[in-house]
ROLO-43324 format. One record per residue (C-alpha): residue in three letters; x, y, z. Coordinates in pm, whole numbers, plus 50000, padded with zeros to 5 digits. Last residue first. Layout:
<rs>
[r ALA,[X,Y,Z]]
...
</rs>
This chain:
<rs>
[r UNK,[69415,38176,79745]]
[r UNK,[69103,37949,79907]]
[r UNK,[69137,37631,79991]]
[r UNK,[68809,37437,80131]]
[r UNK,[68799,37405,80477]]
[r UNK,[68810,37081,80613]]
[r UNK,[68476,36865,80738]]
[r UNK,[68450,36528,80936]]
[r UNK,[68281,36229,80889]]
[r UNK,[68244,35870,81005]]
[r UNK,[67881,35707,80971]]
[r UNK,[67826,35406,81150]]
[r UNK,[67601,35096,81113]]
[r UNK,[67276,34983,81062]]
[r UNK,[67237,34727,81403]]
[r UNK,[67269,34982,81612]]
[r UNK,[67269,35340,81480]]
[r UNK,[67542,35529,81440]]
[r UNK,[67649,35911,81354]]
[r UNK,[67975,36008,81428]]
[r UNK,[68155,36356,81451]]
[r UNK,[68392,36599,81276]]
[r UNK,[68427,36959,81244]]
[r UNK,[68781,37107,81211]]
[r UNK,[68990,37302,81364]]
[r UNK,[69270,37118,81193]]
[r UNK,[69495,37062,81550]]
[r UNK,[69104,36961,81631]]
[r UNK,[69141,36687,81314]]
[r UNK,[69485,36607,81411]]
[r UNK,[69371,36478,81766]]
[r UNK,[69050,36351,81702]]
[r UNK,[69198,36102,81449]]
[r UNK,[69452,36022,81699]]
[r UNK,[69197,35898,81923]]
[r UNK,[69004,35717,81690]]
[r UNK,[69296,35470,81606]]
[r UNK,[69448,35465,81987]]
[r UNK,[69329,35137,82094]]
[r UNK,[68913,35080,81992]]
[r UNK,[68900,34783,82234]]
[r UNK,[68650,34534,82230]]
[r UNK,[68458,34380,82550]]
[r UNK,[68116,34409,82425]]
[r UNK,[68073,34698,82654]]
[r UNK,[68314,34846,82474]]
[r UNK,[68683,34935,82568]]
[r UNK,[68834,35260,82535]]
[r UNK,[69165,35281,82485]]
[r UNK,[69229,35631,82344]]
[r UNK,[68862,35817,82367]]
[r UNK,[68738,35893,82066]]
[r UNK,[68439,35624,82153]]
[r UNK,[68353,35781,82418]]
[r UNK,[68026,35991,82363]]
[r UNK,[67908,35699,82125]]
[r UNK,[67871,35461,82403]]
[r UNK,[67553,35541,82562]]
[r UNK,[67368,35579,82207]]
[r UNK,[67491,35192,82099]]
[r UNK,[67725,35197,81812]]
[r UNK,[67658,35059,81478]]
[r UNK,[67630,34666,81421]]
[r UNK,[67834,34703,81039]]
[r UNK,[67744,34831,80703]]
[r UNK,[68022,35061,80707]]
[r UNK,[68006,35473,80628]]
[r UNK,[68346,35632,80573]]
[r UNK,[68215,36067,80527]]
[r UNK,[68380,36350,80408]]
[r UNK,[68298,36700,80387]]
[r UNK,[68462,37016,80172]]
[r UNK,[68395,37285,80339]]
[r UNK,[68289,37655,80210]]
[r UNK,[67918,37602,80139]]
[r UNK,[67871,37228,80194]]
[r UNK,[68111,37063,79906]]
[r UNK,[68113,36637,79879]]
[r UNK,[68369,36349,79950]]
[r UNK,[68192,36013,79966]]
[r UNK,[68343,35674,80113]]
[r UNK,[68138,35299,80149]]
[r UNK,[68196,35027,80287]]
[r UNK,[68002,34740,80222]]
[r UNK,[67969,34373,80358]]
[r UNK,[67962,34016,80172]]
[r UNK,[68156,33973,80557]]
[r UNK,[68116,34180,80827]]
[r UNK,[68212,34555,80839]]
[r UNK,[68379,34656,81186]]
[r UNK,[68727,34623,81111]]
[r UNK,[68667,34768,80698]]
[r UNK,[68531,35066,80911]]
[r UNK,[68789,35161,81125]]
[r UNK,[69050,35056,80829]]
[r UNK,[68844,35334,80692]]
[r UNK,[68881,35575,80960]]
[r UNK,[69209,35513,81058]]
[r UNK,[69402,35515,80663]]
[r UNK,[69206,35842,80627]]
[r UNK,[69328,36055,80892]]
[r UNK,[69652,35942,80837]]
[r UNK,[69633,36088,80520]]
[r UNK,[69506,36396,80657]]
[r UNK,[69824,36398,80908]]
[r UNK,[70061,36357,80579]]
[r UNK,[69860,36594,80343]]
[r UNK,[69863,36907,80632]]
[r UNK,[69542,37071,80551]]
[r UNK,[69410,37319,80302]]
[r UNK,[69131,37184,80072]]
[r UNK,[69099,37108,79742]]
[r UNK,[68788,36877,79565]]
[r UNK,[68906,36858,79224]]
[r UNK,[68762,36537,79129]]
[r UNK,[68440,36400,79233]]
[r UNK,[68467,36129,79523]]
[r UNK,[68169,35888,79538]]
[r UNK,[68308,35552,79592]]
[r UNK,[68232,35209,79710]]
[r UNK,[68476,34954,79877]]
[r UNK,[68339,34586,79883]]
[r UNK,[68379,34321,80146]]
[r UNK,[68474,33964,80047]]
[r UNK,[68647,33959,80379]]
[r UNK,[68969,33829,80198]]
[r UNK,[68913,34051,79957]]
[r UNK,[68865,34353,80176]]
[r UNK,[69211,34261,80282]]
[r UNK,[69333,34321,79927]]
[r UNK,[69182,34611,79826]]
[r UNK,[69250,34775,80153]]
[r UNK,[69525,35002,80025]]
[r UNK,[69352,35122,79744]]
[r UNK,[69172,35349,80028]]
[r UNK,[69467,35530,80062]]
[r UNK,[69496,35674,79706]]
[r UNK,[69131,35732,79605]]
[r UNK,[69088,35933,79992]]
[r UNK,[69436,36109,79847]]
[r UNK,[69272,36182,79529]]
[r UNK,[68947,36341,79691]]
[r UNK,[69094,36551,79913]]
[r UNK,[69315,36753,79674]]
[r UNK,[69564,36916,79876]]
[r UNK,[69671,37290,79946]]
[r UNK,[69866,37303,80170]]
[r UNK,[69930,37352,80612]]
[r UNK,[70194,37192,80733]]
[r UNK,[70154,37043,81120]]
[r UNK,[70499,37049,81330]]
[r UNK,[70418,36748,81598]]
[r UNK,[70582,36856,81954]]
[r UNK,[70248,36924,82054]]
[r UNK,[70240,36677,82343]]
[r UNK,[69929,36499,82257]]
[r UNK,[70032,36475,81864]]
[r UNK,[70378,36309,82025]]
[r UNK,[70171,36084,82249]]
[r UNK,[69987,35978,81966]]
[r UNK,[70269,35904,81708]]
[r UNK,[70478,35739,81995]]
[r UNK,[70191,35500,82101]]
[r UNK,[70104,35451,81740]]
[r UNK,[70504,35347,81642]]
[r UNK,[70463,35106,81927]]
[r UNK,[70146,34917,81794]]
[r UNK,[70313,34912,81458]]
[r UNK,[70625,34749,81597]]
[r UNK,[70379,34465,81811]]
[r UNK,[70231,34418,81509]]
[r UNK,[70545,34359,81224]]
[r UNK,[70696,34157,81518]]
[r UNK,[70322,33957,81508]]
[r UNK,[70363,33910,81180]]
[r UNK,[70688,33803,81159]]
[r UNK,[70684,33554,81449]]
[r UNK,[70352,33428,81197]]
[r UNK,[70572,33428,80963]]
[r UNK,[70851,33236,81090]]
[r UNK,[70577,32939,81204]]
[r UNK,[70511,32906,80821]]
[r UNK,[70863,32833,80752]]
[r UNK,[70877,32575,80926]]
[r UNK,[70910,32297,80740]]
[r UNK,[71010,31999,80925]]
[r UNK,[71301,31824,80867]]
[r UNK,[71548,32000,81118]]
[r UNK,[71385,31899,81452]]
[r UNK,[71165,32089,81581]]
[r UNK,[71229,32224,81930]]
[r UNK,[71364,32595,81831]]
[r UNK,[71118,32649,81595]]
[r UNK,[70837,32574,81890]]
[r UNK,[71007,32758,82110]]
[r UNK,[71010,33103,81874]]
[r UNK,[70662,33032,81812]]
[r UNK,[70553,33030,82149]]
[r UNK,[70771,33368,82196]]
[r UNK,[70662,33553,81938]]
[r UNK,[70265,33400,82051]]
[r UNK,[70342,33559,82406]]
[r UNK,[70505,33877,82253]]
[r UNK,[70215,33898,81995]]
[r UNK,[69963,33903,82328]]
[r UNK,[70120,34073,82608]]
[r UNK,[70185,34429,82395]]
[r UNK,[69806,34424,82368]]
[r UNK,[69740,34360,82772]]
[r UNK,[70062,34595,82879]]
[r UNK,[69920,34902,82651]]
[r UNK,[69541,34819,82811]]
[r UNK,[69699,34814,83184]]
[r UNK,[69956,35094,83065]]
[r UNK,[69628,35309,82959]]
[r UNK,[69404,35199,83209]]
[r UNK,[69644,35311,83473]]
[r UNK,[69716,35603,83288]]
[r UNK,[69370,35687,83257]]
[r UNK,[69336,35651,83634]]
[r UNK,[69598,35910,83687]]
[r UNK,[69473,36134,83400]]
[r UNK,[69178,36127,83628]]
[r UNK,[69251,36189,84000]]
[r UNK,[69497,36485,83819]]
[r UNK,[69206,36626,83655]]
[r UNK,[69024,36623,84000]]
[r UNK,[69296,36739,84182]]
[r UNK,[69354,37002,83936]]
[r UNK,[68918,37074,83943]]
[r UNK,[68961,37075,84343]]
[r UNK,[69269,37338,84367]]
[r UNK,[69094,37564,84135]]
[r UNK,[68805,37551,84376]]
[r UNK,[69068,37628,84636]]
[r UNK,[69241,37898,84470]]
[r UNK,[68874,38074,84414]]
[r UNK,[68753,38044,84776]]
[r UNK,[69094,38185,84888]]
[r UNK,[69035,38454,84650]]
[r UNK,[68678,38522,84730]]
[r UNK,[68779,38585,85145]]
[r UNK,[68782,38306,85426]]
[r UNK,[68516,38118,85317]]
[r UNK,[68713,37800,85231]]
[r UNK,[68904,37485,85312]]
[r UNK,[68981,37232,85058]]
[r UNK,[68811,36933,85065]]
[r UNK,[69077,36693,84961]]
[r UNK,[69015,36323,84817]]
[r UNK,[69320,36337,84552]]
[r UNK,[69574,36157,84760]]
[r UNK,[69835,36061,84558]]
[r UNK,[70079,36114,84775]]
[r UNK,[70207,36420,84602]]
[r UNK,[69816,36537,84629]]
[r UNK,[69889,36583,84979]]
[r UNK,[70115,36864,84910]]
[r UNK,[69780,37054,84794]]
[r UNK,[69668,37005,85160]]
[r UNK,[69954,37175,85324]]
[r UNK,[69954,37491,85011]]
[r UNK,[69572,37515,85123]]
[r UNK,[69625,37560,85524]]
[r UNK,[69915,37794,85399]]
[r UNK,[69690,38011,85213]]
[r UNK,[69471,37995,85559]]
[r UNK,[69651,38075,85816]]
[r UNK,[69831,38350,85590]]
[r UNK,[69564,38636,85620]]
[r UNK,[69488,38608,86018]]
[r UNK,[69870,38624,86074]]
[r UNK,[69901,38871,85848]]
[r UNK,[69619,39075,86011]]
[r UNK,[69708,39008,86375]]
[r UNK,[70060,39085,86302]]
[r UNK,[69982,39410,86124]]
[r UNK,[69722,39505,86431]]
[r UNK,[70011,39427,86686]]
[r UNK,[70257,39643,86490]]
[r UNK,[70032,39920,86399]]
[r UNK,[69897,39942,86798]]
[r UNK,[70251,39938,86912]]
[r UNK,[70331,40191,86649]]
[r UNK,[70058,40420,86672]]
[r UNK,[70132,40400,87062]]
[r UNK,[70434,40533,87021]]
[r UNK,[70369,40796,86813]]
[r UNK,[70057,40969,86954]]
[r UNK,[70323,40992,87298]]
[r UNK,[70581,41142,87115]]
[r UNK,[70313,41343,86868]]
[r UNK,[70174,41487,87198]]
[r UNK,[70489,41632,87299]]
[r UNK,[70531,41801,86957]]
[r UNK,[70175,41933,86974]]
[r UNK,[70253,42110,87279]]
[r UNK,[70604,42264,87111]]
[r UNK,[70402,42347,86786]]
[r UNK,[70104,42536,87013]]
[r UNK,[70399,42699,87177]]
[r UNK,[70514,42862,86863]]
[r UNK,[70187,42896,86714]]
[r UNK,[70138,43156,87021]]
[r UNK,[70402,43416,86799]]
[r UNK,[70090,43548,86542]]
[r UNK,[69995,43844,86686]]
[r UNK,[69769,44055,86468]]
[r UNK,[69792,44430,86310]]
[r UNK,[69573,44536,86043]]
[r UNK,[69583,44897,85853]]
[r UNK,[69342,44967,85605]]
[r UNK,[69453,45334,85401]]
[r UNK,[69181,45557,85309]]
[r UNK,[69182,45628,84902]]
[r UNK,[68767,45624,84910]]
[r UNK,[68816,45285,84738]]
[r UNK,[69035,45169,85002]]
[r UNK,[69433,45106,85007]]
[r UNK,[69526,44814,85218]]
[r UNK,[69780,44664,85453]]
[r UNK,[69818,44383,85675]]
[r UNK,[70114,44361,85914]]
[r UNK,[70108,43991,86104]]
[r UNK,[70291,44005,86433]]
[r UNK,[70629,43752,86506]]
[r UNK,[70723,43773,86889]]
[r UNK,[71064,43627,86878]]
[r UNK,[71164,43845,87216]]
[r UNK,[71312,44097,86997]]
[r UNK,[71028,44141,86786]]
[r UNK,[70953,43987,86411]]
[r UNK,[70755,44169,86179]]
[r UNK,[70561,43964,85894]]
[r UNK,[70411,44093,85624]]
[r UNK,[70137,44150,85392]]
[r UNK,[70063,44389,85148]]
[r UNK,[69749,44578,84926]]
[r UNK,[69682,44814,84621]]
[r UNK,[70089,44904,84615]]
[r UNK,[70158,45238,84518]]
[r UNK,[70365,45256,84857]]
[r UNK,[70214,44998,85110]]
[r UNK,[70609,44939,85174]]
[r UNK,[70666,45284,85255]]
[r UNK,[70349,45339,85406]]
[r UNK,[70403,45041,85692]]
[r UNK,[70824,45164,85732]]
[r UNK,[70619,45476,85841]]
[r UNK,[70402,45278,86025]]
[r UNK,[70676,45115,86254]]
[r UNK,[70641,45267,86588]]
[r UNK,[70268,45202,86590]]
[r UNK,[70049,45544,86528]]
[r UNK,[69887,45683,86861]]
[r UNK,[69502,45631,86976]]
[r UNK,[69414,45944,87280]]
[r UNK,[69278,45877,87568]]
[r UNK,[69116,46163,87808]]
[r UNK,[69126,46231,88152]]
[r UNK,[69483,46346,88097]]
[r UNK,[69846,46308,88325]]
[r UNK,[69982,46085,88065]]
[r UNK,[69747,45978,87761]]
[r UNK,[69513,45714,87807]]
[r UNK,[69620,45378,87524]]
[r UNK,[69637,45118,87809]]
[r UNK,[69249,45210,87901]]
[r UNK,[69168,45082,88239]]
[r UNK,[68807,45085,88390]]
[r UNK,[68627,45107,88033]]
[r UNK,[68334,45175,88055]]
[r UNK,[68311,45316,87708]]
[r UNK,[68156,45649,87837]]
[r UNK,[68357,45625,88175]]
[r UNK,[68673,45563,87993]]
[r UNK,[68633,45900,87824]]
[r UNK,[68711,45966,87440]]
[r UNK,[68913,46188,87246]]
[r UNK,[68839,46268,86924]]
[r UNK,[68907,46186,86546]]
[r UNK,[68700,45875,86575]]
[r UNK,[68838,45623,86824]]
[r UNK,[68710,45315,86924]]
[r UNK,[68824,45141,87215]]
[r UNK,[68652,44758,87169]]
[r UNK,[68886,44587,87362]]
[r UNK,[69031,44380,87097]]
[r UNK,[69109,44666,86861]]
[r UNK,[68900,44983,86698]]
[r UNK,[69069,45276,86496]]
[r UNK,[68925,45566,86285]]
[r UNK,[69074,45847,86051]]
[r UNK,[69391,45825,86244]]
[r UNK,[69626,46089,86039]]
[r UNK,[69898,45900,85842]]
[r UNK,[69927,46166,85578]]
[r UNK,[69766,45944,85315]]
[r UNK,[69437,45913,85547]]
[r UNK,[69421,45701,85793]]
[r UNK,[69181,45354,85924]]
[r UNK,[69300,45140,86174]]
[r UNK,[69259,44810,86321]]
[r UNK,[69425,44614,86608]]
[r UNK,[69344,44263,86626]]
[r UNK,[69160,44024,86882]]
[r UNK,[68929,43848,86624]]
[r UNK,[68606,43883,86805]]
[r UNK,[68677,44250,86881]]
[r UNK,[68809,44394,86616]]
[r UNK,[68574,44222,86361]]
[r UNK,[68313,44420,86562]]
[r UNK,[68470,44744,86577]]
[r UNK,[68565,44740,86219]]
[r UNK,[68171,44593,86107]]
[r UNK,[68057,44901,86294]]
[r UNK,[68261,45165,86135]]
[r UNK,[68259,45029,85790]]
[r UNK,[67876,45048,85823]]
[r UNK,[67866,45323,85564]]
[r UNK,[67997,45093,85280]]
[r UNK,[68066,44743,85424]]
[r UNK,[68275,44628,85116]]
[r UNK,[68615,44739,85205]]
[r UNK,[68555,44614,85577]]
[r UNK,[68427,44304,85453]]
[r UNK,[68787,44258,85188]]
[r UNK,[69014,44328,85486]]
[r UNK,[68861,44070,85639]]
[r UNK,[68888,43810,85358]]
[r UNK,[69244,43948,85371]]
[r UNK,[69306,43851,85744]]
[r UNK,[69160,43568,85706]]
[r UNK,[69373,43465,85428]]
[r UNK,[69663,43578,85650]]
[r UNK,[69582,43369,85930]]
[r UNK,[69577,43076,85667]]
[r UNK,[69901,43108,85503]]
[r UNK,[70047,43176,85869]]
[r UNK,[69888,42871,86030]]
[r UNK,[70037,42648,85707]]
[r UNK,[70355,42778,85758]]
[r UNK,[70368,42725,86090]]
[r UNK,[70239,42377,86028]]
[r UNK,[70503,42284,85803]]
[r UNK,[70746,42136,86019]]
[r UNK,[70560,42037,86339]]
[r UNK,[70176,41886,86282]]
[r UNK,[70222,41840,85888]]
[r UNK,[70591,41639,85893]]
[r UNK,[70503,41457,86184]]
[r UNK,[70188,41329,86038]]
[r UNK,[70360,41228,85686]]
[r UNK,[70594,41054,85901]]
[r UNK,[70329,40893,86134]]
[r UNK,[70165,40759,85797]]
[r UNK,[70513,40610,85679]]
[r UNK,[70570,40430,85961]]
[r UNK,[70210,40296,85982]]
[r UNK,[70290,40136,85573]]
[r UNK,[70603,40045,85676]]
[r UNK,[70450,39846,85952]]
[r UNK,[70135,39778,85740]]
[r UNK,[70416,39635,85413]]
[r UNK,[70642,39472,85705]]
[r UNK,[70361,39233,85902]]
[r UNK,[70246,39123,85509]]
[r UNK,[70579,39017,85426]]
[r UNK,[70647,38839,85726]]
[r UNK,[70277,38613,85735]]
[r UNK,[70354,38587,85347]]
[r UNK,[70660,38391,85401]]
[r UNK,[70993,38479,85272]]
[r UNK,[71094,38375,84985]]
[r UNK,[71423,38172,85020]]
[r UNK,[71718,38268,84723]]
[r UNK,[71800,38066,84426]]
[r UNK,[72179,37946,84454]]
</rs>
């Protein structure tokens, strides 16, 4: 059993709510799980980029350390390979240089690094600076991460400088901790509302997308009942604009292969009508006479007409088989010539009756490749076309000539011609004239297995001189 799509009003509400779902994830992921990560990548590239002004600042080193100190809150110092303090600075600007130093001078009010029971303050090594050289060993630079007993992390930053002085940099780094915590909260409350606001917005949008596909799918369904009069809605977005012009050309198409199959069963109906009316008047009339009259005149007109009304039948099939493709064409070589000879000996005998005369100019030899039995069809049309329309003591005449690489043929009559407003439709199947005639489905399947042919065809007509039939195969070429 085939399953129910669902409509596009759901379908687009789930791709933006999975879509916001996913977003939030990807936000999650950054502001809790990796951001530590990311905070420590980056506090340690600033560290280094640091690092890497101190190294540069030449005889300023002192005055760039004690100003980095300070704005960055870290502890800085500079020793020698022995782990003597060359020079130190942190984040309240207490410099030392070999010497002790007074508060007073600094004004300082409280130092934390004043040595017990002395005026004077004194800068000591951290606890873990030997464990600092050993690591730092031949080592141009390191980076690490110490972690306290109270999950206090600090950044350790080493570096050997030109002048063989070892960089030292020490930075908290445990207040991302509580940042994450914070930011956690806020991602709860970021979170929710994301998804409120997602799920109205997606509803709003699909809602506000669909209204209008499915105002287009109700009035297509109104074509089912034959209602072809729609002015489908637009200028919501190109595409909708788009579906609904295509929407007016099929319901325009439709509109008129309806109406030409009205015509056509109202023309089919009107020539079927008339040799099953005289079929039948003849069959009466044999049927009432009594058995000394001859009638064996009245059984050949019931004949005749059986012979027409089977022909007529046999085109209807033909054409609506070339129409549906389900004809097989084979392409060959053929000469052109001989089979125009062969059909048109055909019509000897009517054009006797009409005392109308058949003139040729077909050269031999004249090959082109086409399917023989849909060319000869070809033919048999066009010419019985023109013997129709030739009056009597009349002409028709048939010439098969080269242009470059065609070979061309034209059935010329010497009949009334074809008004200028009427040529356009004269291929048409059914068509009837102005003078009341109808050209059935002759000219019609001409057009049909000459374009299956690509080729070139036409009419030229002028009234009261005539028509000219012709059409153009390509020659055959190994």
């Amino acid at each position: 059993m085939k399953s129910k799509s669902k409509p596009i009003c759901f379908k687009l509400w789930t791709y933006f709510t999975i879509f916001a779902i996913i977003i939030l994830t990807v936000l999650w992921l950054l502001q809790t799980v990796f951001l530590e990560s990311f905070y420590n990548v980056l506090q340690q590239n600033h560290i280094e980029k640091i690092a890497d002004k101190i190294s540069d600042a030449g005889i300023n080193r002192e005055s760039v350390i004690d100003t980095v100190a300070a704005e960055n809150s870290i502890l800085i110092l500079l020793t020698d390979n022995d782990g003597n303090i060359l020079y130190s600075a942190d984040e309240y600007s207490l410099s030392y240089n070999k010497k002790a130093f007074s508060d007073s001078e600094h004004g300082i009010e409280k130092n934390p690094y004043r040595a017990e029971h002395s005026e004077q303050s004194y800068r000591h090594l951290p606890e873990h600076y030997d464990e600092f050289i050993d690591k730092l060993g031949d080592n141009e630079k390191i980076c690490y991460t110490i972690t306290h007993n109270d999950n206090n992390n600090t950044l350790i930053y080493g570096q050997r400088l030109p002048d063989n002085t070892l960089l030292y940099i020490n930075t908290p780094i445990s207040a991302i901790g509580s940042a994450v915590s914070i930011i956690r909260l806020q991602l709860c409350a970021v979170t929710v509302l994301a998804l409120l606001t997602g799920f109205l917005t997606a509803f709003f949008i699909s809602k506000k997308f669909s209204e209008p596909i499915s105002l287009l799918s109700e009035q297509s369904l109104k074509m089912a009942d034959g209602n072809f009069d729609i002015n489908f809605r637009r200028g919501f977005c190109a595409e909708t604009d788009k579906l609904a012009d295509s929407l007016e050309y099929a319901a325009d198409k439709i509109a008129e292969t309806d109406r030409l199959r009205r015509d056509l069963l109202a023309n089919v109906s009107h020539d079927l009508r008339t040799p099953l009316t005289m079929i039948k008047g003849y069959a009466e009339l044999i049927r009432d006479m009594d058995g000394e009259e001859n009638t064996s005149s009245d059984a050949e007109i019931i004949i005749r007409e059986a012979d027409r009304l089977s022909l007529l039948v046999s085109d209807i099939l033909y054409y609506s088989k070339l129409t549906s493709g389900s004809i097989k064409f084979e392409f060959e070589k053929i000469d052109i010539g001989n089979l125009a000879e062969t059909v048109s000996e055909q019509f000897y005998a009517i054009c006797r009756t009409k005392n109308i005369t058949i003139e040729k100019n077909i050269p031999p030899d004249k090959f082109v490749n086409a399917d023989k039995k849909r060319i000869q069809q070809v033919f048999y049309n066009l010419i019985s076309n023109a013997v129709d329309h030739t009056t009597k003591n009349g002409v028709v005449y048939i010439s098969v000539f080269e242009i470059k690489d065609v070979v061309r043929t034209e059935i010329r009559d010497t009949g009334s011609g074809i008004s200028p407003e009427e040529l356009p439709y004269i291929w048409d199947k059914y068509y009837t004239s102005k003078k009341g005639g109808t050209n059935g489905l002759g000219l019609a399947t001409v057009k049909e297995i000459l374009s299956a042919h690509d080729s070139h065809f036409g009419v030229d007509s002028k009234k009261g001189y005539g028509s000219t039939f012709w059409f153009e195969l390509k020659k055959f070429t190994v």
